[in-house]
N, C-alpha and C positions, 0 to 999 in steps of 0.2 A: 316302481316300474317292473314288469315281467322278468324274471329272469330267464335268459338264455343259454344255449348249450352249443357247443359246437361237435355234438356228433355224426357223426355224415348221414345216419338213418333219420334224424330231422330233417335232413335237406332234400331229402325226398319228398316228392309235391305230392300228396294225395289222388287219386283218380278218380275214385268211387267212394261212395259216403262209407262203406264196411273197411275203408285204408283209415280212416279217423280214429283217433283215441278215443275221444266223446262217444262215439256210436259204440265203439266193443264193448266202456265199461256201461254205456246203457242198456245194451244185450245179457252184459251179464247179470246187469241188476234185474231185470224183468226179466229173467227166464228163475233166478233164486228166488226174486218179490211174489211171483205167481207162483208156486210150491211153497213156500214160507203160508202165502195166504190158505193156502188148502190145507196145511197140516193144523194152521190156529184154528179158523173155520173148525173141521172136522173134530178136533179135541175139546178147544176150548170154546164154540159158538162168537171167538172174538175175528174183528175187521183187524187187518192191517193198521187201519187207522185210531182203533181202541186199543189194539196193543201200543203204539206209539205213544199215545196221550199216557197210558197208565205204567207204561216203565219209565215215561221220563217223570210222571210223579214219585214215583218209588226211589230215584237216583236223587231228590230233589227235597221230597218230603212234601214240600208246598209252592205253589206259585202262583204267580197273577196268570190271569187268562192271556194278558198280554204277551209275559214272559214265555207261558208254555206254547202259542201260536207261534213266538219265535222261534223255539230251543225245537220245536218240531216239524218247520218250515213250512207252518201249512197257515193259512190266510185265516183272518179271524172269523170270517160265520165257519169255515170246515172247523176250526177246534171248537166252537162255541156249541155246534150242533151235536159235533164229536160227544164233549164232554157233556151236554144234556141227556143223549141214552146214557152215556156212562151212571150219572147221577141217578136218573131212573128205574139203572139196572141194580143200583146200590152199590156201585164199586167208586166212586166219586162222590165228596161233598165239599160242599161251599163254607168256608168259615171266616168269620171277621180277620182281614189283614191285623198282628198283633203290632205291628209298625207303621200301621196307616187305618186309625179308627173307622174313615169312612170306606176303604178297603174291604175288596175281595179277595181269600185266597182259594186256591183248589188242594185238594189232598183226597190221597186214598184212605176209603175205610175200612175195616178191618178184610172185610170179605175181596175189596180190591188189592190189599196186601197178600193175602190166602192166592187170588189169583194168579199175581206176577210170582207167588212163591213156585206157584204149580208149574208157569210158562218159561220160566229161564231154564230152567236146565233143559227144556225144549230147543229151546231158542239160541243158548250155549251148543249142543248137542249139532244141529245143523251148521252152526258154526266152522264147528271142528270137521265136520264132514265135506265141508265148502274146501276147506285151507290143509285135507288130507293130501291131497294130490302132491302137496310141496312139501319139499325138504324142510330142515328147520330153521337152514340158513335162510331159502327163500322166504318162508314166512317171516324169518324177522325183518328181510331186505323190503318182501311186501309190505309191512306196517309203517317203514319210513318213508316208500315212495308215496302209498298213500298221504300220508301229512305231508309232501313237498307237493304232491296235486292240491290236494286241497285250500293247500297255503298259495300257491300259484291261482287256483280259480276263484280264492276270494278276493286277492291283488287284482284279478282280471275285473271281475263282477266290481269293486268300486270302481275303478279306472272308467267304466263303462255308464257306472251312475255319472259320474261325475260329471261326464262328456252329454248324458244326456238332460242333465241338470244344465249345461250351458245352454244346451241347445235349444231347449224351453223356453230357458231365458232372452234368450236371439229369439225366437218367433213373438215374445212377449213384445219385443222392443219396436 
């Protein structure tokens, strides 16, 4: 179940969509996401979405198509399409799963290793210019609130399948 707080600034009812949690940190992320994408663009010729696929190969080594759709939250033709330029462009290849003969896995080749080697300290660099503004306590206060969001929206996000897994279920019947 959710967990709850009793701070009085909760108990404040919202008014306007810009009073929501949800909306700030989606403003924040799309106003970073949109400059993140122009500095990759401009430097490296990479999407947002080719950087994603090929730094969670590098963090990884290899994965199923399956796996990396999940670990990157993107629906399988987006990774599938994703990682065929990637393959195309030579930064991606396909190799026999060593754990599942009939398997597929994904991995960077040399040249897509050369690339994330090029793009994190890019990618690090913007980073730190995000999280300059804050002290050092804040940032470390920011890094736990984050994982207590996050731990809270994936509690939410099941609670929500679940409910609407019943509910399925009830129109089935």
């Amino acid at each position: 179940m959710p967990q709850t707080t009793d701070l009085k600034l909760l108990e404040t009812q919202p008014h306007v969509l810009s009073d929501l949690a949800s909306f700030r940190l989606r403003l924040l992320t799309n106003m970073y996401t949109k400059a993140s994408a122009s500095v990759y663009e401009r430097k490296f010729g990479l999407t947002l979405n080719k950087w994603r696929i090929i730094s969670l190969l590098w963090a990884a080594d290899s994965l199923s198509m399956s796996r990396l759709a999940h670990q990157a939250q993107f629906d399988r033709g987006l990774t599938s399409r994703v990682v065929s330029t990637l393959i195309d462009s030579g930064h991606v290849k396909r190799s026999p799963d060593p754990k599942d003969g009939r398997g597929l896995v994904l991995e960077l080749t040399e040249a897509g290793r050369k690339l994330v080697e090029a793009v994190m300290p890019v990618a690090a660099d913007r980073n730190r210019q995000l999280l300059s503004c804050l002290t050092k306590k804040e940032a470390e206060l920011f890094e736990v609130i984050l994982d207590k969001l996050t731990h809270q929206a994936r509690i939410m996000l099941d609670i929500e399948w679940e409910k609407a897994a019943l509910a399925n279920q009830e129109d089935l019947s």
